[in-house]
PQR file with spaces between the fields and no chain letter, atoms N, CA, C, O and H, PARSE charges and radii, in Angstrom:
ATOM       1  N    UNK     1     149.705  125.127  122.453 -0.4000 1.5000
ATOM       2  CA   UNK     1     149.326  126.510  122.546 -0.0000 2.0000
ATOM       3  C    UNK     1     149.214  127.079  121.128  0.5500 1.7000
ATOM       4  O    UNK     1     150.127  126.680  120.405 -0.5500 1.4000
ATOM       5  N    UNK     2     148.515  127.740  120.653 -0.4000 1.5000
ATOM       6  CA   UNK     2     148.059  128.143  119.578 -0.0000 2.0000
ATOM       7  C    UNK     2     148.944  129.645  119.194  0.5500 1.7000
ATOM       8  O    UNK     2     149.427  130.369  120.065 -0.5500 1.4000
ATOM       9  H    UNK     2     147.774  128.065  121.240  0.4000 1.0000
ATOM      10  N    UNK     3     149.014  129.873  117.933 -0.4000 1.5000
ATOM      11  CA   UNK     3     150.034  131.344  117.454 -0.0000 2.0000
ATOM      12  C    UNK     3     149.005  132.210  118.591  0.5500 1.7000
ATOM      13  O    UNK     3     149.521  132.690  119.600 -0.5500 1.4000
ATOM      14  H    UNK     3     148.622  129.285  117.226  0.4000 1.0000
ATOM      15  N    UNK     4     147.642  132.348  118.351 -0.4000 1.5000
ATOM      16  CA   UNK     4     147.130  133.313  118.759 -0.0000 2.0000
ATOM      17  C    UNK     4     147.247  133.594  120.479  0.5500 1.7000
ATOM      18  O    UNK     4     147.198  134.714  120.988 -0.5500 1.4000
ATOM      19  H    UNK     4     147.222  131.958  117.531  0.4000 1.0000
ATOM      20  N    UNK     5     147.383  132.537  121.092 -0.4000 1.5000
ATOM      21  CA   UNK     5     147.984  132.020  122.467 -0.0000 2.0000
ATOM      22  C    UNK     5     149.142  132.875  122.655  0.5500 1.7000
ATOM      23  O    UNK     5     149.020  133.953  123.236 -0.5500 1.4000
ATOM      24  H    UNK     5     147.424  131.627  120.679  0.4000 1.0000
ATOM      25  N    UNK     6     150.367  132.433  122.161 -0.4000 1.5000
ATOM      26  CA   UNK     6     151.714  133.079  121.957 -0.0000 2.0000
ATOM      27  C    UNK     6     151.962  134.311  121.606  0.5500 1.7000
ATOM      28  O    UNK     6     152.863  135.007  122.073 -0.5500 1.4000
ATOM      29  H    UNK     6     150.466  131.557  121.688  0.4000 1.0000
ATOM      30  N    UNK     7     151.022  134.691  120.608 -0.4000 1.5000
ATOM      31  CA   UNK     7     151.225  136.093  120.644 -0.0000 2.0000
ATOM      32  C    UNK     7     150.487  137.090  122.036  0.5500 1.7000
ATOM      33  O    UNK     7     150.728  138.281  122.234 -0.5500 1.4000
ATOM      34  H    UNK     7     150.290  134.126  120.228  0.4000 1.0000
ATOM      35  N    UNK     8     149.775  136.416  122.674 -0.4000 1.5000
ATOM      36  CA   UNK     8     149.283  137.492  123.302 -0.0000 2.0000
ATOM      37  C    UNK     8     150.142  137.285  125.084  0.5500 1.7000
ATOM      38  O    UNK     8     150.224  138.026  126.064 -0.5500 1.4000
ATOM      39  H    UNK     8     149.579  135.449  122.513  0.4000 1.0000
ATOM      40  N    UNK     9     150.522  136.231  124.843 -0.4000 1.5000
ATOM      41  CA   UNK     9     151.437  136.083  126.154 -0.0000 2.0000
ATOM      42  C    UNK     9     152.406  136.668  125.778  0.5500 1.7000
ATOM      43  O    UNK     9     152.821  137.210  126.802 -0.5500 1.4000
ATOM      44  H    UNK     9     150.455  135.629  124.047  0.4000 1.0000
ATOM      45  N    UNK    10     153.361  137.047  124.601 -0.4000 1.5000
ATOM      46  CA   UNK    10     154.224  137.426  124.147 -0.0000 2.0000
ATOM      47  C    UNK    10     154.071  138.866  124.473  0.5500 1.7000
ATOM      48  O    UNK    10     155.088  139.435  124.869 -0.5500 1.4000
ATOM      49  H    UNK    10     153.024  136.607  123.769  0.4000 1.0000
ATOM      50  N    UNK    11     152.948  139.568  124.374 -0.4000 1.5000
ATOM      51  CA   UNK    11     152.312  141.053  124.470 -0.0000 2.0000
ATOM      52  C    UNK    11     152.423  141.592  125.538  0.5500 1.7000
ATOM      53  O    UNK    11     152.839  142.706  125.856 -0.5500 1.4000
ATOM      54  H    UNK    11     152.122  139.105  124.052  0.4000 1.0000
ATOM      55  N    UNK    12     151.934  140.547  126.242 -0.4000 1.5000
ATOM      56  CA   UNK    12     151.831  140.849  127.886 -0.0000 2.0000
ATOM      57  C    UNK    12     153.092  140.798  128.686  0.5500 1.7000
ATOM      58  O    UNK    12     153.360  141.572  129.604 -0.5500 1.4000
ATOM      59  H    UNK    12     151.596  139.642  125.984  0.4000 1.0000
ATOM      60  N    UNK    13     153.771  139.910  128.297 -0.4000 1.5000
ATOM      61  CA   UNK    13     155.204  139.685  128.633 -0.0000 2.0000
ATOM      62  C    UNK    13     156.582  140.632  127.909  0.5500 1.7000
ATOM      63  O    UNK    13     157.739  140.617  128.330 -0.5500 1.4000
ATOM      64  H    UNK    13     153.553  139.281  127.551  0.4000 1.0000
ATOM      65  N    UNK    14     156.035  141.460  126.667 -0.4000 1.5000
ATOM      66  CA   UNK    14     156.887  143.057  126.377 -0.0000 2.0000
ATOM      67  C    UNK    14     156.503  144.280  127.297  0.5500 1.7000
ATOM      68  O    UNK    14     157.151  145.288  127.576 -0.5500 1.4000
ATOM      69  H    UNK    14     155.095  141.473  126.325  0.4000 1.0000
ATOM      70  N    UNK    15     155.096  143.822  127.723 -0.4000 1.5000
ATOM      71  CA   UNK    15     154.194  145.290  128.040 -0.0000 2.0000
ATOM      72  C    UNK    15     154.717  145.435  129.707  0.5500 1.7000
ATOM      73  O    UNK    15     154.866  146.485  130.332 -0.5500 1.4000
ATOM      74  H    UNK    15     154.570  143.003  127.496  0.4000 1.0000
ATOM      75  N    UNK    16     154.928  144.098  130.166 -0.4000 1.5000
ATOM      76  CA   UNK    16     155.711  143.976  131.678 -0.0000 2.0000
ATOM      77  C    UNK    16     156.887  144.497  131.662  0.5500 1.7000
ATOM      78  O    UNK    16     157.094  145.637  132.076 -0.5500 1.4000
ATOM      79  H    UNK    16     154.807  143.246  129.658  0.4000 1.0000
ATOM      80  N    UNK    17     157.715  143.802  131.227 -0.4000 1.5000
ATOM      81  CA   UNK    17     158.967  144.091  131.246 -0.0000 2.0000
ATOM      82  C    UNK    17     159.109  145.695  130.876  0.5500 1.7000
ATOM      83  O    UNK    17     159.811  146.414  131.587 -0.5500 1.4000
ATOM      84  H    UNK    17     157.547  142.876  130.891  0.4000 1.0000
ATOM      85  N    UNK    18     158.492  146.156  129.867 -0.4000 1.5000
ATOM      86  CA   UNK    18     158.291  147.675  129.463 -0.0000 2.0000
ATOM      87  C    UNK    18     158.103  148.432  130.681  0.5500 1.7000
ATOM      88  O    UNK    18     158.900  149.263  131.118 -0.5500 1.4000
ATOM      89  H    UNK    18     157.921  145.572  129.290  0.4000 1.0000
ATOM      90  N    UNK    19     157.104  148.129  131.155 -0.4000 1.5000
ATOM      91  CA   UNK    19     156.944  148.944  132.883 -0.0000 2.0000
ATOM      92  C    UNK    19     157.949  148.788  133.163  0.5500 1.7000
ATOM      93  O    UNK    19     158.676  149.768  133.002 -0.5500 1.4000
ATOM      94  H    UNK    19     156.456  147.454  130.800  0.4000 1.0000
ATOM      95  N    UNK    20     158.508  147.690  133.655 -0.4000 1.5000
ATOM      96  CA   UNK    20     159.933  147.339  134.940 -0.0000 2.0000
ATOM      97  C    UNK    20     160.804  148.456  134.173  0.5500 1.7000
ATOM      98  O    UNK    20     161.254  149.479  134.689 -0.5500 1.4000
ATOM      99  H    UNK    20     157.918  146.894  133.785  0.4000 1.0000
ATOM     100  N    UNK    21     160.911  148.156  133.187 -0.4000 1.5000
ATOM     101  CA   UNK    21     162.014  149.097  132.817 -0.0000 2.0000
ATOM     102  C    UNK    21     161.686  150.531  132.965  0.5500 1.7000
ATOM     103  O    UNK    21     162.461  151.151  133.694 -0.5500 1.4000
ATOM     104  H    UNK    21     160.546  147.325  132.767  0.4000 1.0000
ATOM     105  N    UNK    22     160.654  151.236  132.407 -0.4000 1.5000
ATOM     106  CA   UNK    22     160.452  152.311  132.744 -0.0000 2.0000
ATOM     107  C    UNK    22     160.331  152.907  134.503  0.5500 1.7000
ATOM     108  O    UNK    22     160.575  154.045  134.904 -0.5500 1.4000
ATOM     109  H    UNK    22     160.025  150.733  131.815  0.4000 1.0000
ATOM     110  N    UNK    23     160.093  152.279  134.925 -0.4000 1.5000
ATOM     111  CA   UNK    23     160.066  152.404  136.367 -0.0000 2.0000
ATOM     112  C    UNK    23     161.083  152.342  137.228  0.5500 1.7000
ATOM     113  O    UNK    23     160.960  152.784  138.370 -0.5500 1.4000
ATOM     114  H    UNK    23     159.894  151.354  134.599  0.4000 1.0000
ATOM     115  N    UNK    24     162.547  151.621  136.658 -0.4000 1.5000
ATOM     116  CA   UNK    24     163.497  151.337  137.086 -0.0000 2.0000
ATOM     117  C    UNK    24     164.443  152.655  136.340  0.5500 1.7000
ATOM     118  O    UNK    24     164.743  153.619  137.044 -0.5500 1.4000
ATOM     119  H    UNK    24     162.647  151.262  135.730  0.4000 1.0000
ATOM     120  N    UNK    25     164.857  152.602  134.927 -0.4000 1.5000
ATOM     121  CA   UNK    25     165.284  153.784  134.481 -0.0000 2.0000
ATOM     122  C    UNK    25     164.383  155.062  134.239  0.5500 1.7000
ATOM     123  O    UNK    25     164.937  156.153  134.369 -0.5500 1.4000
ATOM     124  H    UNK    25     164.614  151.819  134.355  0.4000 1.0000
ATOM     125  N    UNK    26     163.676  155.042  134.060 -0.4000 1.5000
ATOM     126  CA   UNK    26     162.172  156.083  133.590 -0.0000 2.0000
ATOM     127  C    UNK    26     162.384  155.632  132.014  0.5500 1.7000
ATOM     128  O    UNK    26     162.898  154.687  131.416 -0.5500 1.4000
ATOM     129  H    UNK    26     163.225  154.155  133.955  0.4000 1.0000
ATOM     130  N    UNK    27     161.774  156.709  131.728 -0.4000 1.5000
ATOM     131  CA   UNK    27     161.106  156.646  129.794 -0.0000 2.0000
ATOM     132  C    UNK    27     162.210  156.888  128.990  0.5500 1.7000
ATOM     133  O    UNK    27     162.598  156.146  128.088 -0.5500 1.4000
ATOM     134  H    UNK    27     161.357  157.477  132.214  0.4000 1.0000
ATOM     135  N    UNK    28     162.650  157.814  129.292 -0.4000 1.5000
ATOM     136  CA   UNK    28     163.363  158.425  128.193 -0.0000 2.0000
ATOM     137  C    UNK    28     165.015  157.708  128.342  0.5500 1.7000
ATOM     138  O    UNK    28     165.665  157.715  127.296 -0.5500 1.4000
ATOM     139  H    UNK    28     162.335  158.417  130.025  0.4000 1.0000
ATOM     140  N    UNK    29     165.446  157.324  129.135 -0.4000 1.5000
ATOM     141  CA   UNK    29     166.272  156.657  129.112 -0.0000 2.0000
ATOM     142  C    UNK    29     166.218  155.179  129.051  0.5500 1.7000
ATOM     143  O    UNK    29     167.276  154.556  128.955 -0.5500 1.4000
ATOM     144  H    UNK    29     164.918  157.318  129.984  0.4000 1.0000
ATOM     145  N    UNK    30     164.749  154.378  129.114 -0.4000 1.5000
ATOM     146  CA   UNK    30     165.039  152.976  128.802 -0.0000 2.0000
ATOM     147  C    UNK    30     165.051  152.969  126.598  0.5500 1.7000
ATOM     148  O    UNK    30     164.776  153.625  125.594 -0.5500 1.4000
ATOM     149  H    UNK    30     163.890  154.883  129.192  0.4000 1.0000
ATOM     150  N    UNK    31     165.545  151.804  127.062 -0.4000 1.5000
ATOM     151  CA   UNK    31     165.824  151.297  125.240 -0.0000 2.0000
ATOM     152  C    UNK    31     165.162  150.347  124.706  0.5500 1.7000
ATOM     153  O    UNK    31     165.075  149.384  125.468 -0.5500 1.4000
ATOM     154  H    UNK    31     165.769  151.271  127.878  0.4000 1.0000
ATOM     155  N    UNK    32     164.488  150.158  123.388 -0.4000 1.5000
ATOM     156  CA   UNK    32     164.060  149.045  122.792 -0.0000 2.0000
ATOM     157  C    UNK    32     164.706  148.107  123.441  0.5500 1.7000
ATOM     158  O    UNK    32     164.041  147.165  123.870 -0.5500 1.4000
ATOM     159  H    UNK    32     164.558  150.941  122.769  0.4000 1.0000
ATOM     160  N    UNK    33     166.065  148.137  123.653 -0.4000 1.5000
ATOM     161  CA   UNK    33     167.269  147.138  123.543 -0.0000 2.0000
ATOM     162  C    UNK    33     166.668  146.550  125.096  0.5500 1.7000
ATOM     163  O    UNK    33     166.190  145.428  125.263 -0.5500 1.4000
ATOM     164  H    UNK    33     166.605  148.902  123.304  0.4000 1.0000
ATOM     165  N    UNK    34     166.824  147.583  126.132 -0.4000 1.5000
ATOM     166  CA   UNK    34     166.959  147.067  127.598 -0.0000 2.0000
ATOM     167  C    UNK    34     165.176  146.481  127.516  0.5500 1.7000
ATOM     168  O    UNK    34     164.924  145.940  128.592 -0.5500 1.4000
ATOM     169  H    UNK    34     167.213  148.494  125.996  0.4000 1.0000
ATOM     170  N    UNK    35     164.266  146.458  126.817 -0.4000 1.5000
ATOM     171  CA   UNK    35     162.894  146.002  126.859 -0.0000 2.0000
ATOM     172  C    UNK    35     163.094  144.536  127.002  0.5500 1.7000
ATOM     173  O    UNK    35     162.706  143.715  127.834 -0.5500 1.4000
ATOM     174  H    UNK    35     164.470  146.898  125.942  0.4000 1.0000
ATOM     175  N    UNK    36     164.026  144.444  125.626 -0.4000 1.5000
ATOM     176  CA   UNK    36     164.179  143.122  124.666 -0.0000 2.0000
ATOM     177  C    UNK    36     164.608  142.418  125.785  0.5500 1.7000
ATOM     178  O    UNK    36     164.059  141.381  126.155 -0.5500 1.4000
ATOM     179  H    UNK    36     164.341  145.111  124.950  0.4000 1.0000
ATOM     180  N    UNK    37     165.575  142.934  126.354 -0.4000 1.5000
ATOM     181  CA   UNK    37     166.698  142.096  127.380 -0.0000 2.0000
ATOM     182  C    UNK    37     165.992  141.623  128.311  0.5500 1.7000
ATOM     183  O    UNK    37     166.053  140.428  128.604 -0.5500 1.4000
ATOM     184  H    UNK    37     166.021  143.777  126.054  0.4000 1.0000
ATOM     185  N    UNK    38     165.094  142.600  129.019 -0.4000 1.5000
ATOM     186  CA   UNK    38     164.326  142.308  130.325 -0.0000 2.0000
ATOM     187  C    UNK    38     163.183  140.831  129.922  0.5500 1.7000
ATOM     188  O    UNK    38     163.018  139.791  130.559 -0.5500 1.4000
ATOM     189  H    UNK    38     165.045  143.570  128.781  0.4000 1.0000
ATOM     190  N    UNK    39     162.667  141.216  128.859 -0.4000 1.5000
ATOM     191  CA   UNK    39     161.931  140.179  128.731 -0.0000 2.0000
ATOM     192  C    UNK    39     162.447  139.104  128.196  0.5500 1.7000
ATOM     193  O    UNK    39     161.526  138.348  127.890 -0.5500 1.4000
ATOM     194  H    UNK    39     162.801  142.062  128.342  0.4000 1.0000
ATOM     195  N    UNK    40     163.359  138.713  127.962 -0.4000 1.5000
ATOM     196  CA   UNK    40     164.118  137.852  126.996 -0.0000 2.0000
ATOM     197  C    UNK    40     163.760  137.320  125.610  0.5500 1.7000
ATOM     198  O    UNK    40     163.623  136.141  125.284 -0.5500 1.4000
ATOM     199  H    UNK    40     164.108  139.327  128.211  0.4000 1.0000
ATOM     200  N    UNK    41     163.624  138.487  124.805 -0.4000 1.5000
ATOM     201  CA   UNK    41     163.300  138.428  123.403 -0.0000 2.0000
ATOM     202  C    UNK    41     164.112  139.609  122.553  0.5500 1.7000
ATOM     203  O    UNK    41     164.402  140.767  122.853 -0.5500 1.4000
ATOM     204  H    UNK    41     163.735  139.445  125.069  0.4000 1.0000
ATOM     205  N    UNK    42     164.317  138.926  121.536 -0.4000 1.5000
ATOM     206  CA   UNK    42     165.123  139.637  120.319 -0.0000 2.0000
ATOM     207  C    UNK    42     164.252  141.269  120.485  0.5500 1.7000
ATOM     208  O    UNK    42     163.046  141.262  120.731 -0.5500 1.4000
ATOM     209  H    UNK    42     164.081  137.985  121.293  0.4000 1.0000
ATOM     210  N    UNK    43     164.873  142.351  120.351 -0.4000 1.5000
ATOM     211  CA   UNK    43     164.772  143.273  119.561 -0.0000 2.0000
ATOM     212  C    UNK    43     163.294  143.798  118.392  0.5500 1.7000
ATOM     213  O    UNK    43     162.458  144.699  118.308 -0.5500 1.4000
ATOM     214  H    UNK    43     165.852  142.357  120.151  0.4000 1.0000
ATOM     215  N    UNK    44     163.719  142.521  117.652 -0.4000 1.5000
ATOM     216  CA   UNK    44     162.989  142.742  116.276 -0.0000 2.0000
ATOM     217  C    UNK    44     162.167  141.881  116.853  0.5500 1.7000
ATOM     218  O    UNK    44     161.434  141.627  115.896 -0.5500 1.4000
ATOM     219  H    UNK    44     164.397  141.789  117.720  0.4000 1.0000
ATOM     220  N    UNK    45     161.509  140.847  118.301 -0.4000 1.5000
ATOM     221  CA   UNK    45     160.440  140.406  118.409 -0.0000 2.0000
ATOM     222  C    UNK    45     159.270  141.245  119.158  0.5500 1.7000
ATOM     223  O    UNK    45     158.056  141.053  119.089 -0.5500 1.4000
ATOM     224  H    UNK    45     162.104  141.054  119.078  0.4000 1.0000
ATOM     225  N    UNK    46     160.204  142.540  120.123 -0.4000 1.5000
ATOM     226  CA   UNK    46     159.733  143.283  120.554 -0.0000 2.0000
ATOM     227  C    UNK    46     158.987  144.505  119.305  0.5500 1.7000
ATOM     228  O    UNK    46     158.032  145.178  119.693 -0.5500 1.4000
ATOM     229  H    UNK    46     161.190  142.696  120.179  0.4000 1.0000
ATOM     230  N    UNK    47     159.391  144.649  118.188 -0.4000 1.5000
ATOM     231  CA   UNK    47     158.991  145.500  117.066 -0.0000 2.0000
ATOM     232  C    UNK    47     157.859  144.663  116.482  0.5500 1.7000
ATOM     233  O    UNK    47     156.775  145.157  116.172 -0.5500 1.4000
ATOM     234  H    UNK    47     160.167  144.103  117.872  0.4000 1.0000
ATOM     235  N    UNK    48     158.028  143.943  116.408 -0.4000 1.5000
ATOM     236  CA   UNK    48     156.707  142.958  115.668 -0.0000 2.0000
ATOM     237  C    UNK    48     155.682  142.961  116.587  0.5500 1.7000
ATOM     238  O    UNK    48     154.727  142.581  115.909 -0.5500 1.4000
ATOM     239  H    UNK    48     158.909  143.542  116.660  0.4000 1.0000
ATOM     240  N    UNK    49     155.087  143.244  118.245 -0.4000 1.5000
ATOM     241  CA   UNK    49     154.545  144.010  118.607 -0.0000 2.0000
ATOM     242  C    UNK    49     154.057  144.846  118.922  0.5500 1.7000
ATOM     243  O    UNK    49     152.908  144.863  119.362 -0.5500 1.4000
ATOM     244  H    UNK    49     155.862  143.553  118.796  0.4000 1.0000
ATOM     245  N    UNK    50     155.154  146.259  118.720 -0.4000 1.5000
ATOM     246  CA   UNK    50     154.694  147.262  118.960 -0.0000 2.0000
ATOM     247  C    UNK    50     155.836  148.217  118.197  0.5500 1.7000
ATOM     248  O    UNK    50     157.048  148.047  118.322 -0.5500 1.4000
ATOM     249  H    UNK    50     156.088  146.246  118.362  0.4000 1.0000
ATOM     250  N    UNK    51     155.148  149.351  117.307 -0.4000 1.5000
ATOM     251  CA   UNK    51     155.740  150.530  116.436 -0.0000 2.0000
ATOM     252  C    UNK    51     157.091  151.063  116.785  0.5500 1.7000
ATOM     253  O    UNK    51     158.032  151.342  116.041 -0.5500 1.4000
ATOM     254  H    UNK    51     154.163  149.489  117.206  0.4000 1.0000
ATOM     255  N    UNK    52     156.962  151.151  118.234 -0.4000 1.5000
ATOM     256  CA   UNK    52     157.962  151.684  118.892 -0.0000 2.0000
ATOM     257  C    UNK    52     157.441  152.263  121.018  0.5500 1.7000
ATOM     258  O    UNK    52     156.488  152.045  121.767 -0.5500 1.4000
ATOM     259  H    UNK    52     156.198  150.924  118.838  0.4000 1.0000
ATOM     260  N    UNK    53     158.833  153.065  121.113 -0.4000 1.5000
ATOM     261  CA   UNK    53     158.553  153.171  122.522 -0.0000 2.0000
ATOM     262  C    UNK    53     157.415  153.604  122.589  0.5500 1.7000
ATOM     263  O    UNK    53     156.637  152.766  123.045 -0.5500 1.4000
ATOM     264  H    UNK    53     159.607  153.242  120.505  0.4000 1.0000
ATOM     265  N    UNK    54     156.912  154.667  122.304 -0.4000 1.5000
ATOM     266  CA   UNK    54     155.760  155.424  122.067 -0.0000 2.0000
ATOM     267  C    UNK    54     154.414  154.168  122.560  0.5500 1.7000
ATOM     268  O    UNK    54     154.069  154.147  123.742 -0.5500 1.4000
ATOM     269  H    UNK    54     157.544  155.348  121.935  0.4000 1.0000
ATOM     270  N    UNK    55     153.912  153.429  121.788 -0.4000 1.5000
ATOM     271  CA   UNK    55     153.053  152.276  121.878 -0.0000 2.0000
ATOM     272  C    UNK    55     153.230  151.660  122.823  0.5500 1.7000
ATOM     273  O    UNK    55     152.290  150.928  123.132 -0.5500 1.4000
ATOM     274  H    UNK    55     154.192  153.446  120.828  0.4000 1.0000
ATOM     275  N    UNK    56     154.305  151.638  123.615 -0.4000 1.5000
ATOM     276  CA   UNK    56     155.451  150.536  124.539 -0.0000 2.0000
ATOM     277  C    UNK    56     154.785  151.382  126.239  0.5500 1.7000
ATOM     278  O    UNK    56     154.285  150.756  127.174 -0.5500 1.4000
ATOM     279  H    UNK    56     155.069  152.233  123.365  0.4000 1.0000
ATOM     280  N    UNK    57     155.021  153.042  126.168 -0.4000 1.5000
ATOM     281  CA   UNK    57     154.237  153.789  126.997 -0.0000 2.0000
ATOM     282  C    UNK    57     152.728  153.783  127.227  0.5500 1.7000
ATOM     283  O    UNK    57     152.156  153.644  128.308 -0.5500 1.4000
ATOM     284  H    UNK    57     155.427  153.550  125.409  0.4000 1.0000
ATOM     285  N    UNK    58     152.084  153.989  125.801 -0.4000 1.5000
ATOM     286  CA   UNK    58     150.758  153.411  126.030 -0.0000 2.0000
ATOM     287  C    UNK    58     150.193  152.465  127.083  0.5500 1.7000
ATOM     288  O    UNK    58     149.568  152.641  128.129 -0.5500 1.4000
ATOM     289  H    UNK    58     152.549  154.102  124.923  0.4000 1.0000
ATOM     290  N    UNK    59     150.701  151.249  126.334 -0.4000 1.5000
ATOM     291  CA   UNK    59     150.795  149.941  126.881 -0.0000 2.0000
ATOM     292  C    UNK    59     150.725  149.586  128.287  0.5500 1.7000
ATOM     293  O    UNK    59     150.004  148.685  128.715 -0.5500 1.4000
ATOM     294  H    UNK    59     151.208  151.106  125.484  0.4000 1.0000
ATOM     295  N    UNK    60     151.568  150.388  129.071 -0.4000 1.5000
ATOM     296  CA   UNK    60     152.333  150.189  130.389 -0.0000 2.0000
ATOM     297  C    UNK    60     151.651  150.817  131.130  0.5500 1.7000
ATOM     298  O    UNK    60     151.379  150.457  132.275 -0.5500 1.4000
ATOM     299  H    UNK    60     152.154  151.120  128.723  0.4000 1.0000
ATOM     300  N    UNK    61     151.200  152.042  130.499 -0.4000 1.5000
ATOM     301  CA   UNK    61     150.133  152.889  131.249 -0.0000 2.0000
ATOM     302  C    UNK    61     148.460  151.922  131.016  0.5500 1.7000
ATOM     303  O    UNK    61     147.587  151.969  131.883 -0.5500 1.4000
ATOM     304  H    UNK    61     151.421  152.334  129.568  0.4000 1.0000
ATOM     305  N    UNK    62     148.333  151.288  129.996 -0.4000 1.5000
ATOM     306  CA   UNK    62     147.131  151.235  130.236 -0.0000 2.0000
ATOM     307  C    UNK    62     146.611  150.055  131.122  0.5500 1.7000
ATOM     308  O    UNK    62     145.471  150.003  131.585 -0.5500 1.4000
ATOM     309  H    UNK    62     149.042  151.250  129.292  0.4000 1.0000
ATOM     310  N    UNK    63     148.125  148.599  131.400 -0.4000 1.5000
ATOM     311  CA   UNK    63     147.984  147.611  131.818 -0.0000 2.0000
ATOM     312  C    UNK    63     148.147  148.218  133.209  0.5500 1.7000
ATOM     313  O    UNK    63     147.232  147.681  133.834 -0.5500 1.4000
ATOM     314  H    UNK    63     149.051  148.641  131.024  0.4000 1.0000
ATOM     315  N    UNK    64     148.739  148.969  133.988 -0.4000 1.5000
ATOM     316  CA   UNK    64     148.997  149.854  135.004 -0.0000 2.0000
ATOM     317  C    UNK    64     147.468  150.057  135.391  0.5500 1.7000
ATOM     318  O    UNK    64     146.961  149.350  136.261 -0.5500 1.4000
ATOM     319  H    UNK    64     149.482  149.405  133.480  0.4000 1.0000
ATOM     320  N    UNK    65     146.902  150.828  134.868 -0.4000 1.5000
ATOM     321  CA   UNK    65     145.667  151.546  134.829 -0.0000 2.0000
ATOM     322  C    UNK    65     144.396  149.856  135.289  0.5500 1.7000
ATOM     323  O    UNK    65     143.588  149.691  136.203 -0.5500 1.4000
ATOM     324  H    UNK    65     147.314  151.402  134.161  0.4000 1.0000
ATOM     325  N    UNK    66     144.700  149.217  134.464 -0.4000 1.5000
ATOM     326  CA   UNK    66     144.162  147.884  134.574 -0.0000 2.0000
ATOM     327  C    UNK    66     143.826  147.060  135.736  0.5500 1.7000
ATOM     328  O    UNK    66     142.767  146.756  136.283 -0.5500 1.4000
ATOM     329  H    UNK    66     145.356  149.351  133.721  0.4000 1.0000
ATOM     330  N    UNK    67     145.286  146.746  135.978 -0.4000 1.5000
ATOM     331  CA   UNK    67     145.764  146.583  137.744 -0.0000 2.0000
ATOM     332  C    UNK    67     145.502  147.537  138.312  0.5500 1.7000
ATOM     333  O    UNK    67     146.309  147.657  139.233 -0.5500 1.4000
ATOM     334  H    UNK    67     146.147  146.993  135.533  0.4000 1.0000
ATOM     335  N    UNK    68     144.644  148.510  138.296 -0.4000 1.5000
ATOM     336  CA   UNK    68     144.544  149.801  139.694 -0.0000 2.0000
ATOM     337  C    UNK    68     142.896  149.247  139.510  0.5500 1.7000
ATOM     338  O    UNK    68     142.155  149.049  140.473 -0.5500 1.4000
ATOM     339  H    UNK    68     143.988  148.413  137.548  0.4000 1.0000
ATOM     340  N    UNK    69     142.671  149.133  138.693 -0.4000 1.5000
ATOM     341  CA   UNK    69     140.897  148.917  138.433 -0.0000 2.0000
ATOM     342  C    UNK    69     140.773  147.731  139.350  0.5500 1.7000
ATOM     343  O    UNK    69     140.112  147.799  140.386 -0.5500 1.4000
ATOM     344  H    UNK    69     143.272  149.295  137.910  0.4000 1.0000
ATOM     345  N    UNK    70     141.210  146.982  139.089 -0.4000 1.5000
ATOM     346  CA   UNK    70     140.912  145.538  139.279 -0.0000 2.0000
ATOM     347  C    UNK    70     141.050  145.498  140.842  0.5500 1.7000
ATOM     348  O    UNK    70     140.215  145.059  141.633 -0.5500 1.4000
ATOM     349  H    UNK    70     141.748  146.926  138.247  0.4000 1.0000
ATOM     350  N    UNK    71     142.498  146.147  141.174 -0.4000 1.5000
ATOM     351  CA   UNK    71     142.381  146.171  143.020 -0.0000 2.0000
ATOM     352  C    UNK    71     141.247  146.535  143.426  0.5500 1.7000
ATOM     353  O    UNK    71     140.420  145.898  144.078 -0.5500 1.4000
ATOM     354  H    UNK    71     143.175  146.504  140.531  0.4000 1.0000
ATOM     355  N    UNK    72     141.202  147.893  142.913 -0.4000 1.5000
ATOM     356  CA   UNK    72     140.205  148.560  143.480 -0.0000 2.0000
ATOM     357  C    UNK    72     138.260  147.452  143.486  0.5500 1.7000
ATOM     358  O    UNK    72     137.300  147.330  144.246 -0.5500 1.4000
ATOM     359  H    UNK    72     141.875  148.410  142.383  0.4000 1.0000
ATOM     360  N    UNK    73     138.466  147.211  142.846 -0.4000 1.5000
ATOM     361  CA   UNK    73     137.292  146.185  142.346 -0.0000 2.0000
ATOM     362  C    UNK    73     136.724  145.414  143.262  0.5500 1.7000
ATOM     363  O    UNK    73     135.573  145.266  143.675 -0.5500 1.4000
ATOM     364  H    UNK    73     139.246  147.310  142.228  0.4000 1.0000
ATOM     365  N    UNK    74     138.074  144.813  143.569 -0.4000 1.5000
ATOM     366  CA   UNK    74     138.072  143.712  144.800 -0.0000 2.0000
ATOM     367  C    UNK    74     138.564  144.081  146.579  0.5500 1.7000
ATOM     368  O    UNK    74     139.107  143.493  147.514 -0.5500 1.4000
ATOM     369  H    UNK    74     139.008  144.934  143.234  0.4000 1.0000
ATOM     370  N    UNK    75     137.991  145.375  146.294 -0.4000 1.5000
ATOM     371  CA   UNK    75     138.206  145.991  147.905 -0.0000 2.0000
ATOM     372  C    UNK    75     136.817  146.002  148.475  0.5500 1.7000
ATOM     373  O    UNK    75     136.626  146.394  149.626 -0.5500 1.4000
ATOM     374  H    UNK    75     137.549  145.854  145.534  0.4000 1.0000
């Protein structure tokens, strides 16, 4: 699998876990920390993707948004 491989499964696999968490605690109470945990990656591997929560919301909303397209697509 190639870096460029890894990083983007890596992306997809913060941007998940980011939902679960927000959806389970909401926003303002999940943590970098509980991201890291859910997905099982360091902290500082979750930062090397993304600025912060802020980007982390983006994200969740737009892969969200993604999966609503796509159902809808195939109805």
């Amino acid at each position: 699998m190639s870096m460029q491989e890894v990083r983007e499964q890596n992306i997809a696999l913060v941007t998940q876990s980011a939902l679960a968490c927000f959806v389970e605690n909401g926003i303002e109470k999940t943590t970098i920390r509980d991201i890291a945990q859910h997905a099982g990656l360091t902290e500082r591997s979750v930062y090397r993707y993304f600025a912060g929560k802020d980007e982390l919301v983006i994200a969740a909303v737009s892969y969200t948004h993604l999966r609503a397209h796509e159902t809808l697509m195939n109805l």
